[in-house]
C-alpha positions as CSV (number, residue, x, y, z in Angstrom):
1,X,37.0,118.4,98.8
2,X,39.8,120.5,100.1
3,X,43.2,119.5,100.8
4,X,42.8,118.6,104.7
5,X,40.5,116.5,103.6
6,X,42.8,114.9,101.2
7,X,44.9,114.7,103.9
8,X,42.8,112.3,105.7
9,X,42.3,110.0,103.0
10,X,46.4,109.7,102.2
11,X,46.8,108.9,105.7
12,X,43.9,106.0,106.0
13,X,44.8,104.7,102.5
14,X,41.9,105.7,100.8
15,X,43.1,108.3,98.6
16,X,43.6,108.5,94.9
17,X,46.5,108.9,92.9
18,X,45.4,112.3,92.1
19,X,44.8,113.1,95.6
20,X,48.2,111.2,96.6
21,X,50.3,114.1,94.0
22,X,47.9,117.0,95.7
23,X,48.8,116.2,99.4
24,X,52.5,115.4,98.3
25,X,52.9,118.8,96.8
26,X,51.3,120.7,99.4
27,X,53.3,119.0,102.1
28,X,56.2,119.4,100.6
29,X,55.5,123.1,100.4
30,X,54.5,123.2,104.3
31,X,58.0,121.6,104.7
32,X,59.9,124.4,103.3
33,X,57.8,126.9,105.2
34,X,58.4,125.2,108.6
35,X,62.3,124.7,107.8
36,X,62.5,128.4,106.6
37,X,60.8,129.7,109.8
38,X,57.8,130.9,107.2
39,X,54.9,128.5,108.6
40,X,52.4,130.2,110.4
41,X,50.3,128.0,113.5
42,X,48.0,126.7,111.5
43,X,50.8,125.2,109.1
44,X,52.7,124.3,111.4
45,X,49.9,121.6,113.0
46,X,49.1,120.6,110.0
47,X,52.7,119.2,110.0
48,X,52.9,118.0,113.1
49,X,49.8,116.1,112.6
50,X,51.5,114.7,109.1
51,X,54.3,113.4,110.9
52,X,52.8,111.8,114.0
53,X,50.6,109.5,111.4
54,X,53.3,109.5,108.1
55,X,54.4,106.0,110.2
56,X,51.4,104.2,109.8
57,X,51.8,105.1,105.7
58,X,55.4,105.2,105.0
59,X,57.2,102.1,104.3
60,X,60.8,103.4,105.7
61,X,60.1,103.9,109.2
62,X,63.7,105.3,110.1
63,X,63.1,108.4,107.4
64,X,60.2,109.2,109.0
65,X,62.3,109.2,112.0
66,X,64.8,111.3,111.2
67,X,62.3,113.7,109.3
68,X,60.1,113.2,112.3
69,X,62.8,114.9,115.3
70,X,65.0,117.4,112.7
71,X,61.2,118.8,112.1
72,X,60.1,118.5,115.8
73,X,63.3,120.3,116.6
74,X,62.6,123.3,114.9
75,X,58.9,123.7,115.8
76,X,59.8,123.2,119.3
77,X,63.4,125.6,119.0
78,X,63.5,128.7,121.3
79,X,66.3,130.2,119.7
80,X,65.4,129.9,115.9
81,X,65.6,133.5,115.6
82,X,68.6,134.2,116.9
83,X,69.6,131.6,114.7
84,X,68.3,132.7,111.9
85,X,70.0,136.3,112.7
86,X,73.4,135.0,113.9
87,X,74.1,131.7,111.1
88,X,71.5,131.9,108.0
89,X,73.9,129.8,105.9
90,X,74.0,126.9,108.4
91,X,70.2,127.3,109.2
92,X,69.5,127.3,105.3
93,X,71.8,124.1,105.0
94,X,70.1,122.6,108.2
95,X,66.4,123.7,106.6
96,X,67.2,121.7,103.6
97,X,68.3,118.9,104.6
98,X,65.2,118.4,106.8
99,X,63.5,119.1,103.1
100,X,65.5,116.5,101.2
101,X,64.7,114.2,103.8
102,X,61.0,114.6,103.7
103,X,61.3,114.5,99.7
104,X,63.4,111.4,99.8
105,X,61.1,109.6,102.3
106,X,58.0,109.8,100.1
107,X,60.0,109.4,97.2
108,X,59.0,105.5,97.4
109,X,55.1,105.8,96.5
110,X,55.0,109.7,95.0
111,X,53.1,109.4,91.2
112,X,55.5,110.7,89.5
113,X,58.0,108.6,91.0
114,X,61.2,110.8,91.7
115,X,64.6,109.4,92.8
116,X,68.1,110.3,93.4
117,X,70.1,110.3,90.5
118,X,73.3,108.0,90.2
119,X,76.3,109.5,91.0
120,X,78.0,109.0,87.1
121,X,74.8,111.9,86.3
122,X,74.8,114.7,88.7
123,X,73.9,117.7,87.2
124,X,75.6,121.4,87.7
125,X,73.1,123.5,89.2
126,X,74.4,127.7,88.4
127,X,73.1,128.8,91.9
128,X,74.5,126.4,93.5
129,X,77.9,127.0,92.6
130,X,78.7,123.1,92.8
131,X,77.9,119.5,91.9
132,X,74.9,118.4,94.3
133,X,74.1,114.7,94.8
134,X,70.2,115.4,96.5
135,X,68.7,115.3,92.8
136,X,65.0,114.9,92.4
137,X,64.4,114.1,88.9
138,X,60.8,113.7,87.0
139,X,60.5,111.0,84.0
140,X,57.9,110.5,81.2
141,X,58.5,107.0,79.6
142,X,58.4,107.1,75.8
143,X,55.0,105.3,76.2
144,X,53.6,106.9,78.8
145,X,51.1,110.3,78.8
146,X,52.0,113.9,79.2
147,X,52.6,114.7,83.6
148,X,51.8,118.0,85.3
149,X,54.2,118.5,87.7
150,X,53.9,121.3,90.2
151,X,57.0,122.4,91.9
152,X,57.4,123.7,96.1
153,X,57.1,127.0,94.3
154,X,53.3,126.5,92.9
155,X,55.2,126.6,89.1
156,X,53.5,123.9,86.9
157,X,56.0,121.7,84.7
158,X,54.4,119.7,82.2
159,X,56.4,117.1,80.8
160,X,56.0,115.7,77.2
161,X,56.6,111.9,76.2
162,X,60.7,111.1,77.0
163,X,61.1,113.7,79.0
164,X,63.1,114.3,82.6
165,X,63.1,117.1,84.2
166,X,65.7,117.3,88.0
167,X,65.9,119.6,90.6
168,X,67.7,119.9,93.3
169,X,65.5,119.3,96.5
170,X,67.6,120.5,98.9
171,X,67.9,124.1,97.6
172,X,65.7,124.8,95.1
173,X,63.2,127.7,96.5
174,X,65.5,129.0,99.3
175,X,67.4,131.8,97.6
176,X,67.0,131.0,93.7
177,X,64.3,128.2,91.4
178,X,66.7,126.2,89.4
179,X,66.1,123.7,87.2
180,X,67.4,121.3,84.8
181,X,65.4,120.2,81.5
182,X,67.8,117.1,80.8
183,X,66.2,115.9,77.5
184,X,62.8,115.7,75.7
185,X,60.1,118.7,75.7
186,X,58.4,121.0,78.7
187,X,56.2,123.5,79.3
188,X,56.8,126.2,82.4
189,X,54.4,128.3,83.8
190,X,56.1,129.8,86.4
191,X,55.0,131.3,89.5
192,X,55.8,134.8,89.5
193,X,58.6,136.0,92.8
194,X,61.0,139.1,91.4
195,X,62.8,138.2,94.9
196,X,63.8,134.2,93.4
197,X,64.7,133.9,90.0
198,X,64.1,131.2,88.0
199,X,66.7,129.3,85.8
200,X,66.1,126.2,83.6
201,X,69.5,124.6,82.5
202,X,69.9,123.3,79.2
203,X,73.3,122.2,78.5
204,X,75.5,125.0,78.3
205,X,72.8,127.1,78.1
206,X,70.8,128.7,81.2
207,X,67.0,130.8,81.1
208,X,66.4,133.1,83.0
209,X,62.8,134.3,84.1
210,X,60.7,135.7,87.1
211,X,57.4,134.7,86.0
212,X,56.4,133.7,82.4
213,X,55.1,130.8,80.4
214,X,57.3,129.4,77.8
215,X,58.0,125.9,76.1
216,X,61.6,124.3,76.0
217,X,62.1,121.5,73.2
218,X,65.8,119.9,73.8
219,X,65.9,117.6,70.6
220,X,68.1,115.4,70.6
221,X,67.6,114.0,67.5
222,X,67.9,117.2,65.5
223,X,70.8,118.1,67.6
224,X,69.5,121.5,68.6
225,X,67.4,123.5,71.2
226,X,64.5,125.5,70.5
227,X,62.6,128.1,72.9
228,X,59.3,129.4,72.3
229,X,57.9,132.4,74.6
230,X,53.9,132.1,75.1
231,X,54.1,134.8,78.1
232,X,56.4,137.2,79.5
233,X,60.2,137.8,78.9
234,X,62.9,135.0,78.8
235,X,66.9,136.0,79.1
236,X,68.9,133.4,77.3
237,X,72.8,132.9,78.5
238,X,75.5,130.8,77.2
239,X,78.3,130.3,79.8
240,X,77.2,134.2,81.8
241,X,77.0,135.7,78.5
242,X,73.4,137.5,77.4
243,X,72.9,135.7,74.3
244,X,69.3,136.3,73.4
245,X,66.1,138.4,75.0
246,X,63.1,137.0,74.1
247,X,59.3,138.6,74.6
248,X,55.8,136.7,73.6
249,X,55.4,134.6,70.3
250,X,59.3,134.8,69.6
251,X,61.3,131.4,68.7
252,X,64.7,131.4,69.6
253,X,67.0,128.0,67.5
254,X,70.2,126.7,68.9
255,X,72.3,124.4,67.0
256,X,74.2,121.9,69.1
257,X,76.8,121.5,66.9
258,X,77.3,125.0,65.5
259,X,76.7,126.8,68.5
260,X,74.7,128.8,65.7
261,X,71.3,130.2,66.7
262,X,68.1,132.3,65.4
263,X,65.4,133.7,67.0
264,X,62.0,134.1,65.0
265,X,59.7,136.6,65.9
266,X,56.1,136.5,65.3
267,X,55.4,133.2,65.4
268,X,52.1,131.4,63.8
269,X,52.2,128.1,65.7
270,X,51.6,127.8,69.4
271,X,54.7,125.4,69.8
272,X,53.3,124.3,74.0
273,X,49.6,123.2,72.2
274,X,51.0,119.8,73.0
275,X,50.2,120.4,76.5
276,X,46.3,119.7,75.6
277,X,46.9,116.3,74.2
278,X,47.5,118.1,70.0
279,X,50.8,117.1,68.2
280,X,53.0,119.9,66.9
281,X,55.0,120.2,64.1
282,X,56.9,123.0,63.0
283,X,59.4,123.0,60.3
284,X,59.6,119.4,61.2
285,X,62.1,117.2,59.8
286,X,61.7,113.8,58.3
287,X,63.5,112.2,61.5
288,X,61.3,114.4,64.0
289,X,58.0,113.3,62.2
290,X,59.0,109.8,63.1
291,X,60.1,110.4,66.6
292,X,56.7,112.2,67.4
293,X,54.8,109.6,65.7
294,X,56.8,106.7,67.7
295,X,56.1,108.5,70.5
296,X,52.6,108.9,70.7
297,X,51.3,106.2,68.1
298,X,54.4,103.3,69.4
299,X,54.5,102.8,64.9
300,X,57.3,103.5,63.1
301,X,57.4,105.1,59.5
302,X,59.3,104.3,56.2
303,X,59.6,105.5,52.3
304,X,59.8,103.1,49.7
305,X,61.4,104.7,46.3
306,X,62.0,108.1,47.3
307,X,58.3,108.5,47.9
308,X,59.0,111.5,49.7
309,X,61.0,114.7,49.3
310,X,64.6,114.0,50.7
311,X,64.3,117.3,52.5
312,X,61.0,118.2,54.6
313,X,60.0,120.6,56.7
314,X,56.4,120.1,57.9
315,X,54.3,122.5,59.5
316,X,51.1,121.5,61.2
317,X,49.0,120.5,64.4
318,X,47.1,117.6,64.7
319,X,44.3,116.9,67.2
320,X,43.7,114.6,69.9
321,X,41.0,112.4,68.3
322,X,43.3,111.9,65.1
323,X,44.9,108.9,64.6
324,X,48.4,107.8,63.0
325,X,46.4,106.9,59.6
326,X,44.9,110.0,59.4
327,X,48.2,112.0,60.0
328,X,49.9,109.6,57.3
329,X,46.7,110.7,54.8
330,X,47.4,114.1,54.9
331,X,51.1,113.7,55.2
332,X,51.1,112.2,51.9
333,X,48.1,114.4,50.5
334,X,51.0,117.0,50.9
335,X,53.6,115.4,48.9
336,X,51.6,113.3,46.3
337,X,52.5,110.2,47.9
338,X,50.2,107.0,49.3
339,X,50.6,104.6,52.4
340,X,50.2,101.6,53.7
341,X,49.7,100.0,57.3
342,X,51.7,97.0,58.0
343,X,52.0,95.4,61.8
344,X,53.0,99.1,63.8
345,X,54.0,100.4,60.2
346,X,53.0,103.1,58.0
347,X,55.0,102.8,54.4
348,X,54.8,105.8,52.1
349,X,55.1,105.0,48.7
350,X,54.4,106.1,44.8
């Protein structure tokens, strides 16, 4: 079935959730096209057809509206190219906010859910040179699975459990691909466009890459950052300054509280085989074992009598079939310890 057809199904009700996060990427896409001046005829019925039915599916009429006659305008505009020759930074401004609208107007039944952040977050986007309030952002509860999230761009996010990933909807895609990974774990693969770079923000840190595959882990719980390259190059800056250049299988470590960072090259463990359901562990701590287990098990671990080491670092990947007891088994296999279930509990002990 192709995406017209998908179409069709969004706007009679009929389509799946699946099918709902298909046509709400690829419209969102169109969007952009037709704001830009990019869209070509065909695209550009395809939206006009979208917004003479969105009405009939959309449960805030006045967005539609508004989306409805800013897009209208511009499909129907005689002098776009003059504008477009004689005021690009107020047509790029106008552009977006017709995108922002259309995101913000589907917002309300989109699977993954996406809102505008509360004013006491807003986030510092590098390109944009300011604080933006049009924030999309993209959660994954603590007990929910991992999301694939495709951006306007056709780059895939994936989002590990406790993750939130924001972008800003009004600009992202026009001159630059910024985005910020405000806690938990991704995965990029992003599309490749030497014109647009793209950034992910991570605190004071910023990446930097034109198309690549790499996997970001902001832990919070060890304090630190860490940034494994599966594809391609990634540029690593700390406030403008080049602070690392990293090329496939390297693992760069930044401590939080230092500022203090490493890079590892050559690599033995695929740190993004999360993304096919497996749980990673690489020089794991005690405190990250029990995170990732609580994560993706919802039980919680404890040592009786120093059963193990005060000081672990645990390397290994376990598969989708295997459960928390098997993990605990071999866990303690590697330390000489047993275990116990109790009620969402695993207890190691002597």
């Amino acid at each position: 079935m192709n995406r017209k057809e998908y179409l069709e199904k969004y706007l009679y009700g009929t389509a799946s959730q699946e099918e709902k996060e298909q046509v709400t990427v690829w419209i969102t896409g169109l969007m952009e096209r037709v704001a830009t001046g990019q869209a070509n005829e065909e695209e550009e019925k395809i939206i006009t057809h979208w917004l003479n039915h969105e009405r009939e599916v959309s449960i805030n009429a006045e967005e539609v509206e508004k989306r409805g006659k800013a897009t209208k305008m511009i499909l129907g505009a005689q002098q776009l190219t003059d504008l477009r020759k004689n005021n690009r930074f107020t047509f790029y401004r106008y552009a977006a906010a017709i995108t922002v609208l259309f995101v913000i107007g589907i917002g309300s039944y989109y699977i993954y859910q996406p809102h505008e952040k509360k004013r006491e977050a807003t986030l510092y986007f590098p390109a944009a040179g300011r604080v933006e309030a049009n924030i999309i952002t993209y959660k994954v509860r603590p007990a929910d699975t991992i999301k694939k999230v495709q951006l306007p761009d056709s780059s895939f996010v994936y989002l590990n459990t406790n993750a939130s990933l924001s972008i800003d909807s009004g600009r992202f895609n026009l001159r630059n691909r910024d985005v910020v990974l405000d806690h938990g774990e991704a995965f990029f693969e992003v599309a490749k466009n030497a014109e647009k770079k793209f950034t992910v923000q991570l605190g004071n840190l910023v990446l930097e890459v034109v198309g690549t595959s790499f996997n970001i882990e902001n832990n919070e719980i060890k304090a630190e950052k860490r940034v494994f390259v599966k594809t391609g190059k990634v540029l690593i800056k700390d406030k403008e300054k080049l602070i690392a250049s990293l090329t496939p299988h390297e693992v760069f470590t930044y401590n939080n509280i230092t500022k203090e960072y490493a890079i590892k090259k050559n690599a033995t463990i695929d740190l993004s085989e999360w993304t096919s359901g497996r749980l990673v562990f690489e020089g794991a701590d005690w405190n990250e074992i029990k995170q990732k287990i609580k994560n993706r098990f919802n039980v919680d671990l404890a040592i009786e009598n120093n059963a193990l080491p005060a000081h672990i670092e645990l390397n290994a990947i376990f598969n989708r079939e295997d459960n928390y007891s098997e993990i605990a088994k071999i866990i303690a296999g590697i330390y000489g310890a047993r275990f116990r279930t109790e009620a969402h509990k695993i207890i190691f002990f002597k």
